[in-house]
C-alpha positions as a Markdown table, in Angstrom:
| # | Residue | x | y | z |
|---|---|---|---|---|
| 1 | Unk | 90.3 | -71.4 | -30.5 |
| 2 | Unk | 88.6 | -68.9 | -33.0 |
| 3 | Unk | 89.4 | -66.3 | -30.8 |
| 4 | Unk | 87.8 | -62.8 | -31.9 |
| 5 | Unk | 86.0 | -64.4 | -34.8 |
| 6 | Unk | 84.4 | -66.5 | -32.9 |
| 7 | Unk | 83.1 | -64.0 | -30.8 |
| 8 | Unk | 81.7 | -61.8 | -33.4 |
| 9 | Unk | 79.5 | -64.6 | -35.2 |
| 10 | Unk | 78.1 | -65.6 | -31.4 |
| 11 | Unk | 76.8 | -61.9 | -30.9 |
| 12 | Unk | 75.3 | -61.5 | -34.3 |
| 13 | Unk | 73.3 | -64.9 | -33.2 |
| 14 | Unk | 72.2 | -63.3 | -30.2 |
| 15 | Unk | 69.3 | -62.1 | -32.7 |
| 16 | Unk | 68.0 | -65.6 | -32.6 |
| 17 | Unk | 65.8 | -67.3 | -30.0 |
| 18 | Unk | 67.4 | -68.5 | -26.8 |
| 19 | Unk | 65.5 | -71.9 | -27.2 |
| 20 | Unk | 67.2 | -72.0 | -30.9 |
| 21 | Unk | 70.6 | -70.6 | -29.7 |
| 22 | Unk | 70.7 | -73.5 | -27.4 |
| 23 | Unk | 70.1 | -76.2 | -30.0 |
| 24 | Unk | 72.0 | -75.0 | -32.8 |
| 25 | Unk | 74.6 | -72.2 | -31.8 |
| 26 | Unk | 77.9 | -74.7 | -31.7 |
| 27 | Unk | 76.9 | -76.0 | -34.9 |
| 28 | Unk | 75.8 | -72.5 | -36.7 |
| 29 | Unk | 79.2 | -71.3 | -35.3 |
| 30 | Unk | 81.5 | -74.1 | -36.6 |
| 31 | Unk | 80.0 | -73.7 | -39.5 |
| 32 | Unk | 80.4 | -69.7 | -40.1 |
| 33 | Unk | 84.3 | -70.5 | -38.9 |
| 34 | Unk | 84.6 | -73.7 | -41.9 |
| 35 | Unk | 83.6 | -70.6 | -44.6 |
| 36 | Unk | 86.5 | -68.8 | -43.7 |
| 37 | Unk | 89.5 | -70.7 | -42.2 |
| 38 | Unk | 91.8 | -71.9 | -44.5 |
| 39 | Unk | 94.2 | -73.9 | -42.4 |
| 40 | Unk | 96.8 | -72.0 | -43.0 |
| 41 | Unk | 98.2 | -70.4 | -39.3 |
| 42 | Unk | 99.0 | -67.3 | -40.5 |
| 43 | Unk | 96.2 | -66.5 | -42.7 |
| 44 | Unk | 94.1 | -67.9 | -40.7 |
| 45 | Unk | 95.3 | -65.6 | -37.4 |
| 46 | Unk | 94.7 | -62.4 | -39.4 |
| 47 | Unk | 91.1 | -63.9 | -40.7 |
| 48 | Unk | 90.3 | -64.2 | -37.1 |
| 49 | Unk | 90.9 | -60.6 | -36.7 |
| 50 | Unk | 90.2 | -59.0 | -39.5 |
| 51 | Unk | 87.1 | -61.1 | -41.0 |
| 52 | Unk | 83.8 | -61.4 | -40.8 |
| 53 | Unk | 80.9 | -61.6 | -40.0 |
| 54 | Unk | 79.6 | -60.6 | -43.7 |
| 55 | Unk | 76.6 | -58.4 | -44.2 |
| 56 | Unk | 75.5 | -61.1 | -45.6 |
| 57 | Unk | 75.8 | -63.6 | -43.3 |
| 58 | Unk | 74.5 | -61.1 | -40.8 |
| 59 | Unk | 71.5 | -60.3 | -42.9 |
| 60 | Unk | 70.5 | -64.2 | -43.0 |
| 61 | Unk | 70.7 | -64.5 | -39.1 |
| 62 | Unk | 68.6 | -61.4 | -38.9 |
| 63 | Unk | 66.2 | -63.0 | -41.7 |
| 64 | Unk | 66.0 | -66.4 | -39.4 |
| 65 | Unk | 65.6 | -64.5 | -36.4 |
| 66 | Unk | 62.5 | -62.9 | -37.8 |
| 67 | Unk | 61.1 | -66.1 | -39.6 |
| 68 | Unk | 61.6 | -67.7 | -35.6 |
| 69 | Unk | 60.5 | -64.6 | -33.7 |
| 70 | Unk | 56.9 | -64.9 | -35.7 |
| 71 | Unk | 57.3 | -68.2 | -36.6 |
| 72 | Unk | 55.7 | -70.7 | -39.1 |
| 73 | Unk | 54.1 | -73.8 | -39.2 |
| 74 | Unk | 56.1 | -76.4 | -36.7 |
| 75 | Unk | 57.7 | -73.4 | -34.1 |
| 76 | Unk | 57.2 | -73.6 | -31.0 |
| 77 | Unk | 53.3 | -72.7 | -29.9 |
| 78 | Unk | 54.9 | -68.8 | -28.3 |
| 79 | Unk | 56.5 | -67.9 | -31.3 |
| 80 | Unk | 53.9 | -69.4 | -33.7 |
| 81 | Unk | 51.2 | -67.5 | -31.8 |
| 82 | Unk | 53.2 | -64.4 | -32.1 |
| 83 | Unk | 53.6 | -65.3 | -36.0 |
| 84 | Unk | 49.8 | -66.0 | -36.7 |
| 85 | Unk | 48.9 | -62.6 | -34.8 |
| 86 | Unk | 50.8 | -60.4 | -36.5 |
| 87 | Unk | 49.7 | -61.8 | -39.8 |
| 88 | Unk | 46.0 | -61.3 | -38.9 |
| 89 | Unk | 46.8 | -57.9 | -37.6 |
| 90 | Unk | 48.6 | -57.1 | -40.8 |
| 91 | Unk | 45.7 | -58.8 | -42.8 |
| 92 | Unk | 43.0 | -56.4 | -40.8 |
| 93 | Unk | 45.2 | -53.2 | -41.1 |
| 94 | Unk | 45.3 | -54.2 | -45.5 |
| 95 | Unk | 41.3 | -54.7 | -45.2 |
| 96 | Unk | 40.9 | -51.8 | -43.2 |
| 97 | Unk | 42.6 | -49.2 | -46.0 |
| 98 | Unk | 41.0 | -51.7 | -48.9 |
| 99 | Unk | 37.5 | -50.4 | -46.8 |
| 100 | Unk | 38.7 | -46.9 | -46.6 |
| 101 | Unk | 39.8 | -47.3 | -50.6 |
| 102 | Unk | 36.8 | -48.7 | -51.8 |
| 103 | Unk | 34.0 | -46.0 | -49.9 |
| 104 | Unk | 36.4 | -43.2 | -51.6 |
| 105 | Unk | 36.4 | -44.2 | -55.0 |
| 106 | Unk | 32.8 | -45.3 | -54.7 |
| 107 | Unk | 32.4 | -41.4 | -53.5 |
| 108 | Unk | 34.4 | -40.4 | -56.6 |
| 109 | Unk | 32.4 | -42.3 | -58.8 |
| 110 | Unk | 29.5 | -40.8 | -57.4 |
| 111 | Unk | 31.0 | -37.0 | -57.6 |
| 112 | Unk | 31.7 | -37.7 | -61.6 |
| 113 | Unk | 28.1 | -39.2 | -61.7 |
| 114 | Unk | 29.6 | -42.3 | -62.9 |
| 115 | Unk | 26.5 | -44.2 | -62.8 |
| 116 | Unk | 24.1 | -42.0 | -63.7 |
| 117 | Unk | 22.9 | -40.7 | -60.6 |
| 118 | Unk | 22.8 | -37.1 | -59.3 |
| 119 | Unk | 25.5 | -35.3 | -57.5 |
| 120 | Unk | 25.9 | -36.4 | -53.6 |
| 121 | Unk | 24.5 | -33.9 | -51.6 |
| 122 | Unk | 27.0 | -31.5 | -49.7 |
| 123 | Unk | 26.3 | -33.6 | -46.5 |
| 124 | Unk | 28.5 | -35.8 | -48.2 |
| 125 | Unk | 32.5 | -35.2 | -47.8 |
| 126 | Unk | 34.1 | -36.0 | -51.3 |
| 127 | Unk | 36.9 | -35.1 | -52.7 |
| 128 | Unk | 38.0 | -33.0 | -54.7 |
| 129 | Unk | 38.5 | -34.7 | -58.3 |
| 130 | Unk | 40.5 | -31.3 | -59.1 |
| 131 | Unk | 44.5 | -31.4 | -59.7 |
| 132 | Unk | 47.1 | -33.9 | -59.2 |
| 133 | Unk | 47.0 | -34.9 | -55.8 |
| 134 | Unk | 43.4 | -36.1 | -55.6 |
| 135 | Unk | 44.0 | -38.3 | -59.0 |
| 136 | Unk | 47.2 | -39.7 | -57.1 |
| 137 | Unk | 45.3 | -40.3 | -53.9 |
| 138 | Unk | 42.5 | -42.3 | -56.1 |
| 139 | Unk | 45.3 | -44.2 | -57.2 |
| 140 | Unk | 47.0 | -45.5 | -53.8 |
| 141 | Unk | 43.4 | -46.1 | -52.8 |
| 142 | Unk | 43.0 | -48.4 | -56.1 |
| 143 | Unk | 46.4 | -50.0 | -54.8 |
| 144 | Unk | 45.5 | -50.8 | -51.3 |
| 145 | Unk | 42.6 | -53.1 | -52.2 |
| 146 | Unk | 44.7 | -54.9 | -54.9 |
| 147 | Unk | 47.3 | -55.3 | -51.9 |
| 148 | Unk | 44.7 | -56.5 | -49.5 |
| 149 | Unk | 43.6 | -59.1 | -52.2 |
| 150 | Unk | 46.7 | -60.4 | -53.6 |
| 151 | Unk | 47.8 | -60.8 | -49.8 |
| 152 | Unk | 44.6 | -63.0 | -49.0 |
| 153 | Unk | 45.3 | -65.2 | -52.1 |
| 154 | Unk | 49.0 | -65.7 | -50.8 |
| 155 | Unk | 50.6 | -63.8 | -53.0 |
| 156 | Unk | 52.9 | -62.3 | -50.4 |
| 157 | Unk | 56.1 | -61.1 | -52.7 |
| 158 | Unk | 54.1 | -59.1 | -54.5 |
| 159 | Unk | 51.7 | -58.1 | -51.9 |
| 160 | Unk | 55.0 | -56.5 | -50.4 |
| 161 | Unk | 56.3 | -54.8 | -53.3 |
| 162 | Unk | 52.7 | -53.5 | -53.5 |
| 163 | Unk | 52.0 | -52.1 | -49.7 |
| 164 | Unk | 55.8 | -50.4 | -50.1 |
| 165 | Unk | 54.9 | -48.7 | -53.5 |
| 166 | Unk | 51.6 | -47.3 | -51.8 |
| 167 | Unk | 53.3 | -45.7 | -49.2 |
| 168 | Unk | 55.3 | -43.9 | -50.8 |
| 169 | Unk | 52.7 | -41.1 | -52.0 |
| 170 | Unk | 51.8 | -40.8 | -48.3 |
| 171 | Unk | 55.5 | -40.0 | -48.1 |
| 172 | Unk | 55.9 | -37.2 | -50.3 |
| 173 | Unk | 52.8 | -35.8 | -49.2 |
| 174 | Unk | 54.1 | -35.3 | -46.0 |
| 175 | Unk | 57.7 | -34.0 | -46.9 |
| 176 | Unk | 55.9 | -31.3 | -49.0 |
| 177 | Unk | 53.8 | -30.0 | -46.1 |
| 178 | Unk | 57.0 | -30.4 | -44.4 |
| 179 | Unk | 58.4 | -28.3 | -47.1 |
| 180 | Unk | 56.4 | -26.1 | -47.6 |
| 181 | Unk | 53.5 | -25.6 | -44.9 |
| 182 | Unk | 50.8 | -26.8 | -47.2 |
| 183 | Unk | 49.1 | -30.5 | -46.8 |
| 184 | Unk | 48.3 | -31.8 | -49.9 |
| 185 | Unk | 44.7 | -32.8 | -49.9 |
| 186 | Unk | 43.2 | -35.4 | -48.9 |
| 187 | Unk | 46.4 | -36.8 | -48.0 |
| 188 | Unk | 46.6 | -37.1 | -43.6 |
| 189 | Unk | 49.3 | -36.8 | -40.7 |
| 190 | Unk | 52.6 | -38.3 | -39.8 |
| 191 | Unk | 51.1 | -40.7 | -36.9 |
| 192 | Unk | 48.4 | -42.1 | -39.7 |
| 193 | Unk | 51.3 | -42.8 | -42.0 |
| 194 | Unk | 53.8 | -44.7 | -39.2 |
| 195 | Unk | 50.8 | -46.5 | -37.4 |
| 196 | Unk | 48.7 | -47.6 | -40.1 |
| 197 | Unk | 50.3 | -47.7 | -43.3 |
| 198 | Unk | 54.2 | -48.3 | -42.4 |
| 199 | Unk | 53.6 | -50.7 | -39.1 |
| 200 | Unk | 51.9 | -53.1 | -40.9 |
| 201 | Unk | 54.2 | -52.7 | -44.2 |
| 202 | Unk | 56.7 | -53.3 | -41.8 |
| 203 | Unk | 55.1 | -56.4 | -40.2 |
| 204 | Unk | 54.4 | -57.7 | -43.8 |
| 205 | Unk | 58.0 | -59.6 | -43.0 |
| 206 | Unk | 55.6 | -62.5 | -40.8 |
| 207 | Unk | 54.6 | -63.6 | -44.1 |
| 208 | Unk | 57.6 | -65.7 | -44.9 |
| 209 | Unk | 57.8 | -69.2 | -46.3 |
| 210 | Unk | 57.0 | -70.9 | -43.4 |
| 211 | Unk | 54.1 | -69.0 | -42.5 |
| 212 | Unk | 50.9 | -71.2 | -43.4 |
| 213 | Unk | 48.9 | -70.0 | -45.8 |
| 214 | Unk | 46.2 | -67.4 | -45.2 |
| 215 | Unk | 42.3 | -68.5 | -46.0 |
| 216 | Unk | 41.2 | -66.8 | -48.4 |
| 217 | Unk | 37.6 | -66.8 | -48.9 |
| 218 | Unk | 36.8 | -65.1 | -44.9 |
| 219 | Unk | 39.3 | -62.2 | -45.8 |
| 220 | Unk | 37.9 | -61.5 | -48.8 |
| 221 | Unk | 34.1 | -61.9 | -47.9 |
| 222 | Unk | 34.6 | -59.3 | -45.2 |
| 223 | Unk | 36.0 | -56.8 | -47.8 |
| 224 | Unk | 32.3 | -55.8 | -48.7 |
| 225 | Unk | 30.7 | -56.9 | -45.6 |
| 226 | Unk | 33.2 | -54.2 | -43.9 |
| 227 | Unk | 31.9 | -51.7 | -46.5 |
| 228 | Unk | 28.9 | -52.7 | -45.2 |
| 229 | Unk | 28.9 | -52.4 | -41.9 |
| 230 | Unk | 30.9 | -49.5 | -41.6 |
| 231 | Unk | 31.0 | -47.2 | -43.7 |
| 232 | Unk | 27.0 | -47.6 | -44.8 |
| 233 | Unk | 25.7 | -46.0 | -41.4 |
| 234 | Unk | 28.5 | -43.3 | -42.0 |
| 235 | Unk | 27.1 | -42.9 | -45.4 |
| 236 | Unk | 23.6 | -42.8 | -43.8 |
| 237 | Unk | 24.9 | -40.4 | -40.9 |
| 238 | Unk | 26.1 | -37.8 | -43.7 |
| 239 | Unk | 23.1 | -38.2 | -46.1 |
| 240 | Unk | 20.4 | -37.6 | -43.2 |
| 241 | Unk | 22.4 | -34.1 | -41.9 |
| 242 | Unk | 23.8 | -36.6 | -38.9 |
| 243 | Unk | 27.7 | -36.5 | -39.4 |
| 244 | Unk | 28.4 | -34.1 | -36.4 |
| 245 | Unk | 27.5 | -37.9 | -34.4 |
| 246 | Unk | 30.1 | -39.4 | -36.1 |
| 247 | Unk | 34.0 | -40.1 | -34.9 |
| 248 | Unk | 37.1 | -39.1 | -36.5 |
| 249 | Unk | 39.1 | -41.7 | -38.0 |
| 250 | Unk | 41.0 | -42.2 | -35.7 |
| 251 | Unk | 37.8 | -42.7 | -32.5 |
| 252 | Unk | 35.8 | -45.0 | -35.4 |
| 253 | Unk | 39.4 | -47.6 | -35.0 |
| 254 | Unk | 38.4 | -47.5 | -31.5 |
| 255 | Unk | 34.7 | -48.3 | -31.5 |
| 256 | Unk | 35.5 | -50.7 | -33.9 |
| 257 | Unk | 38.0 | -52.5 | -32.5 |
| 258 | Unk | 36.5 | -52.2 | -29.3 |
| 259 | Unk | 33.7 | -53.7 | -30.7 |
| 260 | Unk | 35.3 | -56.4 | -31.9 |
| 261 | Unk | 36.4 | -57.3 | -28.5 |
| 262 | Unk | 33.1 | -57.4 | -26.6 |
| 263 | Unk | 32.1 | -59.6 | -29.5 |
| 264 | Unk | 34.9 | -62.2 | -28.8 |
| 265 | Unk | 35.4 | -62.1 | -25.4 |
| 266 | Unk | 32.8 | -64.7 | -25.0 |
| 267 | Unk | 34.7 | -67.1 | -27.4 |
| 268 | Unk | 37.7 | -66.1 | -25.1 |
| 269 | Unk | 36.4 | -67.0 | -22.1 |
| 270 | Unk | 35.4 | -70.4 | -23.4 |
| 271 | Unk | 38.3 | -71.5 | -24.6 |
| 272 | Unk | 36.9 | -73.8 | -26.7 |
| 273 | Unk | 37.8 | -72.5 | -29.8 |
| 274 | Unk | 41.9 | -73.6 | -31.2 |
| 275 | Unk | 42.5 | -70.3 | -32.1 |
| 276 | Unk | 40.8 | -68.4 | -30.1 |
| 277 | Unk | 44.5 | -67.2 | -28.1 |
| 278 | Unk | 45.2 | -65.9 | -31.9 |
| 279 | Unk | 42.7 | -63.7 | -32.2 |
| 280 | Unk | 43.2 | -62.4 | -28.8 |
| 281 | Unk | 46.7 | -61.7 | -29.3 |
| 282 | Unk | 45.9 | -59.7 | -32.5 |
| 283 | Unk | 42.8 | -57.6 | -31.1 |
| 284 | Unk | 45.7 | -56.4 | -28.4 |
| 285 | Unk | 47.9 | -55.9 | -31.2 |
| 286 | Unk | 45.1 | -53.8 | -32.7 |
| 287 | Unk | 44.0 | -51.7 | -29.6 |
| 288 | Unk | 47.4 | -50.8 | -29.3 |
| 289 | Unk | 48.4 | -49.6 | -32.5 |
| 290 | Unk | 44.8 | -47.7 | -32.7 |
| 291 | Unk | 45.5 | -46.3 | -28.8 |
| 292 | Unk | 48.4 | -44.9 | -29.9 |
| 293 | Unk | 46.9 | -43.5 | -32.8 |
| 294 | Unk | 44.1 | -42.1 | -30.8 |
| 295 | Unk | 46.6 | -40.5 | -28.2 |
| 296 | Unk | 48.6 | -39.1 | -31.1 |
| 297 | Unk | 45.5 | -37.4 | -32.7 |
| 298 | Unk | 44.9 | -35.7 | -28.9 |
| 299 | Unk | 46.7 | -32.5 | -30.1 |
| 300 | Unk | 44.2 | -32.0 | -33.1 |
| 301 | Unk | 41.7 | -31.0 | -30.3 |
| 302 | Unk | 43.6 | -29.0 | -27.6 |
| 303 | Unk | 41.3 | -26.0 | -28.6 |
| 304 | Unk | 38.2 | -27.9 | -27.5 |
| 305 | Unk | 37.8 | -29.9 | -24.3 |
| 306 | Unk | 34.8 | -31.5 | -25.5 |
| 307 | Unk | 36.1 | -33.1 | -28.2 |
| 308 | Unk | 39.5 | -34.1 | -26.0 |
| 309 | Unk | 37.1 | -35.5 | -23.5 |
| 310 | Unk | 35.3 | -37.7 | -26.5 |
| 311 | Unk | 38.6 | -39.0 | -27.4 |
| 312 | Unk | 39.4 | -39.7 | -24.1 |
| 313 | Unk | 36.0 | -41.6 | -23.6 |
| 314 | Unk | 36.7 | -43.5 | -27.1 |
| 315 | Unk | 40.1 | -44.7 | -25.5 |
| 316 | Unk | 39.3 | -45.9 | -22.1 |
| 317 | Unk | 36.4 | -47.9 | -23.9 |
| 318 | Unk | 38.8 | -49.7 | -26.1 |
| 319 | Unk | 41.1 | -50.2 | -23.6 |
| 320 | Unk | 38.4 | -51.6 | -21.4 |
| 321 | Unk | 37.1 | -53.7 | -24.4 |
| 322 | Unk | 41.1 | -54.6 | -24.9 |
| 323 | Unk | 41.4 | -55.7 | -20.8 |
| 324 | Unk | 38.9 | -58.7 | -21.2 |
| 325 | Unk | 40.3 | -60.7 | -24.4 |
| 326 | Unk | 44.2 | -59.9 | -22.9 |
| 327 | Unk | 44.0 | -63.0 | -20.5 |
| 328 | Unk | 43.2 | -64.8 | -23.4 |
| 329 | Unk | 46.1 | -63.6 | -25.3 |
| 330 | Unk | 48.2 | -64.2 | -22.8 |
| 331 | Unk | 47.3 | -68.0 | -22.4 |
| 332 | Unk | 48.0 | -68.0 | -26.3 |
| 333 | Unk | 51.3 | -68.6 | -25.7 |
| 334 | Unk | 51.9 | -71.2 | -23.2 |
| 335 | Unk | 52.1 | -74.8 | -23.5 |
| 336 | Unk | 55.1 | -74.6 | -25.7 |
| 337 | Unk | 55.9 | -77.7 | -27.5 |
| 338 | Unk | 58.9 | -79.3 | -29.0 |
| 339 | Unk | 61.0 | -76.8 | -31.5 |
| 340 | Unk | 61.5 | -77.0 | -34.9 |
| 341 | Unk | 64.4 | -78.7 | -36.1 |
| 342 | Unk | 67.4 | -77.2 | -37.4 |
| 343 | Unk | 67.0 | -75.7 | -41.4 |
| 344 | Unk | 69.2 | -77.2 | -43.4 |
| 345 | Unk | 68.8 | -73.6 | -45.5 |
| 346 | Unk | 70.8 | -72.0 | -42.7 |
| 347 | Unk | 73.8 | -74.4 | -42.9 |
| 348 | Unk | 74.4 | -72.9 | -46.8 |
C-alpha cells in the first residue's frame, strides 16, 4: 500500500471527469507512484510521506482536466458541447471588442480628418485624441481586432498572449482611478473589465490542442458585417440628433444578444440542424455574462428610475429571448457517446 501518497495523487485527480476517473484513475495512480518509489523500504516509507504530488504534476491534471471539461474532438458529446460553446462564446466576445475597436478608430480617423472629410459633427461622441491615455486606448483597440483575427485563423498561442497583453491597459486604468479618484478616459468600469475582457481571456483555455479548428472565413466575414449592422444605425442615430434613443453599452449586449435568440429559436425548435445544441448553449452563455453585466451597470442609474426601469426592460427581454433557445441547450448535451481513450501524453 501507498499509504498517504497514494491518497494525495487520488484527490488532485478528483479535477478530472468522473467518466475519466473511472477508466483511467488505477492506471494514472500507479503510474504517479512508479515516478517516485524507489524500492528501497525505507526511502520509500518517508517518500510516502513526505513526497509529492509535484506542482507539476498537479498542474498537468489541472491542464487535462480543463482540455476534458471543454473537450476536443472525440470527448464525449456533454463535454464536447461544453468545449465548442465556450469557444464560440469566446470567439463572439473577441468580434464583439474587434467591432467596438474598429467603429473607434474609424471615429478617430475621422476626428484627425484622416481621409479628407470634415470634422464629425458634435452629435458624434469621439474621443479625445489629446494625451496619453487616448493614444494607449487607440492602441488596445488596434490589438483586439488583431486578436479576434489571429484567433479565427487558429493561431490560438498567440491569440492568447495577445487578449492577455490587451488587458492589461484596462488594468492600470482602473488601479489609477482606484488610486487616485480619477478614471482615465475613455477607459470603462471594473464589471466591463471582469465580464467582457478577462472572462473570455480566461475561457481562451477551451482552445487547446484537441479543440477542432475554428472556420475561418464566417468569423471573419461578420467582422464588417457587425460594423455594419450595428454600429451604422448608431452612427446614423448620432448624426441625425437621435442618440438619446440609443442603449448604453451595456442594454445594446442585450438587444443584441436577445436578438440573436429570436433569430435562432426557430433553428432550435427544429432540431434539424447538427449544431444547433452548440449555438444554444453559447447564446445562454452569452445572455448570462451580458445579464450580469446589465445588473452590474444598475447602480450607474440609481438617480433616475427611468433609466433603472429601461435597464430592467432590456433584461427581462434577453432573458425572455434566452428562455426559448435554453431547451435547446439543454438537449445539447445528452446522448453521450463512448469516451475518448486514454492520452498516452498523460502517462509521461
Amino acid at each position: 500500500m501507498s499509504g498517504d501518497l497514494e491518497r494525495r495523487y487520488r484527490r488532485v485527480l478528483r479535477l478530472l471527469p468522473g467518466w475519466y476517473r473511472q477508466q483511467w484513475e488505477e492506471d494514472m495512480v500507479a503510474a504517479f507512484l512508479d515516478g517516485w518509489l524507489t524500492g528501497d523500504p525505507a526511502a520509500d516509507e518517508y517518500i510516502r510521506k513526505a513526497a509529492g504530488p509535484s506542482w507539476a504534476e498537479a498542474g498537468s491534471v489541472a491542464g487535462l482536466a480543463v482540455r476534458l471539461y471543454l473537450g476536443g474532438a472525440g470527448a464525449p458529446r456533454r463535454y464536447f458541447a461544453w468545449g465548442q460553446a465556450v469557444r464560440r462564446f469566446v470567439l463572439t466576445v473577441l468580434l464583439m471588442h474587434a467591432v467596438v475597436a474598429l467603429y473607434v478608430l474609424v471615429l478617430a480617423s475621422w476626428s484627425h480628418r484622416l481621409f479628407g472629410l470634415p470634422a464629425p459633427p458634435a452629435s458624434v461622441l469621439t474621443v479625445s485624441p489629446d494625451g496619453l491615455w487616448p493614444a494607449v486606448y487607440y492602441v488596445v483597440n488596434l490589438g483586439w481586432v488583431v486578436t479576434f483575427v489571429t484567433l479565427a485563423l487558429g493561431h490560438y498561442r498567440t491569440a492568447r498572449i495577445l487578449a492577455a497583453l490587451a488587458i492589461i491597459p484596462d488594468l492600470v486604468a482602473l488601479l489609477q482611478s482606484r488610486l487616485t479618484g480619477v478614471m482615465p478616459a475613455p477607459f470603462g468600469s471594473w464589471a466591463l473589465w471582469v465580464l467582457l475582457s478577462v472572462t473570455p481571456v480566461l475561457a481562451m483555455a477551451a482552445f487547446h490542442r484537441d479543440a477542432p479548428p475554428v472556420p475561418a472565413r464566417p468569423w471573419l466575414l461578420a467582422l464588417p458585417a457587425g460594423c455594419l449592422l450595428v454600429y451604422g444605425p448608431v452612427l446614423a442615430a448620432q448624426l441625425t440628433g437621435n442618440a438619446a434613443w440609443l442603449p448604453d453599452f451595456a442594454g445594446l449586449c442585450c438587444v443584441i444578444i436577445a436578438a440573436a435568440c429570436v433569430v435562432h429559436t426557430p433553428r432550435a425548435l427544429s432540431h434539424r440542424a447538427a449544431d444547433s445544441g452548440v449555438w444554444s448553449l453559447t447564446l445562454v452563455l452569452l445572455a448570462v455574462d451580458a445579464g450580469i453585466y446589465r445588473l452590474v451597470t444598475l447602480g450607474t442609474y440609481l438617480h433616475d428610475p427611468h433609466l433603472i426601469n429601461v435597464s430592467l426592460t432590456e433584461l427581462l427581454i434577453l432573458l425572455a429571448a434566452a428562455a426559448l433557445v435554453a431547451p435547446d441547450a439543454v438537449r445539447a448535451q445528452t446522448a453521450t457517446p463512448a469516451p475518448p481513450p486514454y492520452p498516452g501524453t498523460m502517462a509521461a
